[in-house]
C-alpha positions, 0 to 999 in steps of 0.5 A: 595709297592708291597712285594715279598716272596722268600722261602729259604735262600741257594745260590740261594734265597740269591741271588734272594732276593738281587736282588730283594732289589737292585731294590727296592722291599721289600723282605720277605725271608723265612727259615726254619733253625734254627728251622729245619734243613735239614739232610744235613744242620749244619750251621744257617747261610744262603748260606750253602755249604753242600758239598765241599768249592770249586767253580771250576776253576777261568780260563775263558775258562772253564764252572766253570770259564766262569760262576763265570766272568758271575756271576761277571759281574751281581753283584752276592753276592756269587762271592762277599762273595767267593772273601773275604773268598777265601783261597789257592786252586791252579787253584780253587777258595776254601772258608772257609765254615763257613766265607762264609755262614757268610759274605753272611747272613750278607749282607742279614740281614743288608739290611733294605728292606728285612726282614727274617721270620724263619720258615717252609713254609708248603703251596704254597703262594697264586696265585696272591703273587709275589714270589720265590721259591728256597728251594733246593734238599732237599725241605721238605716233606710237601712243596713237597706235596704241589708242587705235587698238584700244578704240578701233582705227575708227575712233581716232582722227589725225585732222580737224577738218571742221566747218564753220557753225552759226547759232540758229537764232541768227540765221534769215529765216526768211531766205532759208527753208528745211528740206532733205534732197529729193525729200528722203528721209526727214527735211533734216537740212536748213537749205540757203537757195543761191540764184546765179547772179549771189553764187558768181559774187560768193564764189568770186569772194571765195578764191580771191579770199586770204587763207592761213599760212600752216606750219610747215609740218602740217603742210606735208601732213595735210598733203597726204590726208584725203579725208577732205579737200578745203573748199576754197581749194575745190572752188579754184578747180573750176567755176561749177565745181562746187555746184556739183559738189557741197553746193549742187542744187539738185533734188531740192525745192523750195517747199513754199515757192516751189522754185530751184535754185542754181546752188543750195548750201546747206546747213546740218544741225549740231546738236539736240536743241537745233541752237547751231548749225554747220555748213556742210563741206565747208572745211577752209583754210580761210582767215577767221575775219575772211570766212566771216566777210566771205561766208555771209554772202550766202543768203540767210547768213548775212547777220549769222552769228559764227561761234567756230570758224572752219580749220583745217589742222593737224589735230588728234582727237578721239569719237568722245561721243561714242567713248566718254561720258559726262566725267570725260570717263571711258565708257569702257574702264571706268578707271580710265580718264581723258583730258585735253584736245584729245577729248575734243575740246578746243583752246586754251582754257577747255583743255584746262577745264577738261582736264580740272574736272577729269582730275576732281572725278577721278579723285572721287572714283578713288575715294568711292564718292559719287560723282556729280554731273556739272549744270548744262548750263555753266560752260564747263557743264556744256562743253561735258555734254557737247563731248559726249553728246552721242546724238552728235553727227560727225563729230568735231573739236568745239571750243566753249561758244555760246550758243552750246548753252540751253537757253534762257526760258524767257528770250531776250532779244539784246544779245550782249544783254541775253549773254549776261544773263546767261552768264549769270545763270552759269555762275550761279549753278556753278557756285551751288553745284561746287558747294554742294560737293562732300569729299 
């Protein structure tokens, strides 16, 4: 019988190795903990929440919500292991951390086709193993060096130094235009023209702005990490600074009033269907409800809808686009799987879900069965295209938002009422493409 490794233990290679077992398969699941411990980690068991006990909103027509439904429906242990340590939350769903992570190692080692091995993994498998790898934002520096090799430096990120995204649909269309700089190339950017008197409130709102308080391993890691400076950082250098930086003016004019502005901040579309943007250089350490406040001081952005704020944390991922498809496979070995943040996916639950699937297909590349591409439109299927979307430009951790769906073929104007109907739609597909699936 052909055995599968999975190296790490988190929410995502739990999941995958269950998945893995469900079908029959042996499993060899490989972590490092207790032996060593990442700075962020404390507790031995597996499937740590190192930052907060809650998953989100339980209510189907948010993406959190959608997603645990979606999770549910696909027999996922971490929905499992939430429900029996839940504890009173409100609208979320909270565990208690220690009982979580608990209830989740013991499923995994009373499970008579997995074995664990404790120990650091130092070197890719070989080639031709079926494996998954899931170890996570935080993966160790001498696997990180053997992924390098395996990728190409380029491929490999230590920092999520990401912008925040607003879906299109809210954005002011009347205060906003497209438009490239001195018009080369295609008018690729919604541009948000300030005059002098809006800059001066935003950027005043800027430095004086609440910001997060890293970890102190991050802090010395970020210090010596020049990819990217955050922009309330930039700001405080100097008044102007950022007009002759991310928000300088020049080479661009409003094409239907023909005026400049005194800054311009712009906005990069995220993906195929132009339903989110970024604002360009704005990597933050910011509070979420402070970008908010803050950054809907820009013209256009008043009523924006953010479905990622900015980060600035340490964070190792892979160029998914460029090395995964759909199945969270390796372009390049198809016996070769990832899973977890490493992929590119953000929180709690996408870590989970990425690695359920990682595990179901290949459970069916072991059993030669062909695999079957996820609906777009459920929330797992999106985040798979997001992942390995090659068109996506600079590409960054997302979390399940959404704005990734492919909207509706009629256009709703309530939003909460647009969500449930998308969230329907999900559900539905979901429900036929699992039932469609032969083992």
């Amino acid at each position: 019988m052909t055995k599968v490794l999975v190296v790490g233990a988190g929410l995502a290679g739990c999941e995958a190795a269950l998945a893995l077992a469900k079908n029959g398969i042996e499993v060899d699941l490989i972590e490092m903990k207790p032996q060593k411990f990442t700075p962020a980690h404390k507790n031995p068991c597996f499937a740590e929440l190192v930052c907060s006990n809650s998953l989100k909103s339980v209510h189907k027509e948010t993406a959190s919500g959608l997603l645990k439904e979606e999770l549910k429906l696909l027999g996922s242990i971490v929905m499992e292991a939430a429900e029996s340590t839940k504890i009173p939350a409100g609208d979320a769903l909270a565990v208690n951390r220690e009982q979580f992570s608990q209830y989740v190692t013991d499923r995994i080692k009373e499970n008579q086709l997995i074995r664990v091995i404790q120990m650091e993994l130092t070197e890719l498998p070989a080639r031709e193993t079926p494996c998954i790898i899931a170890t996570g934002p935080l993966t160790s520096a001498k696997l990180c060096r053997e992924i390098e090799k395996s990728f190409g430096e380029e491929n490999l990120s230590f920092f999520d130094a990401a912008a925040p995204i607003v879906t299109g649909e809210s954005l002011d269309k009347s205060k906003v235009f497209f438009a490239s700089r001195y018009n080369k190339g295609g008018a690729d950017y919604l541009n948000c023209p300030m005059n002098k008197e809006e800059y001066e409130k935003f950027y005043d709102a800027l430095i004086n702005a609440e910001t997060v308080q890293l970890p102190s391993f991050e802090q010395e890691e970020l210090k010596t990490f020049s990819g990217c400076m955050p922009i309330e950082i930039m700001a405080k250098k100097g008044k102007d600074t950022l007009r002759f930086g991310p928000l300088k003016p020049v080479g661009i004019t409003n094409p239907v009033t023909n005026a400049k502005a005194y800054a311009v901040v712009q906005l990069r579309q995220e993906n195929k269907m132009c339903s989110l943007f970024n604002l360009v250089g704005f990597q933050t350490n910011l509070k979420w409800g402070e970008q908010k406040r803050v950054f809907s001081l820009i013209p256009g952005l008043c009523d924006a809808e953010f479905v990622r704020y900015g980060v600035m944390h340490r964070n190792t991922f892979i160029n998914s686009p460029k090395l995964l498809d759909g199945y969270f496979r390796c372009k390049m070995n198809h016996r070769r799987f990832f899973a977890g943040q490493i992929t590119g996916v953000e929180g709690y639950l996408e870590s989970a879900v990425s690695g359920l699937v990682a595990g179901l297909n290949l459970a069916r590349t072991i059993k030669n069965l062909k695999l079957v591409p996820l609906p777009q439109t459920t929330m797992i299927g999106a985040l798979a295209a997001y992942i390995s979307d090659g068109s996506t430009p600079n590409f960054q951790p997302m979390n399940s938002n959404m704005g990734i769906l492919p909207p509706l073929e009629t256009k709703i104007r309530d939003k909460r009422v647009k969500h449930e109907k998308l969230a329907e739609r999900a559900i539905s597909a979901l429900t036929a493409w699992h039932a469609s699936l032969e083992w």
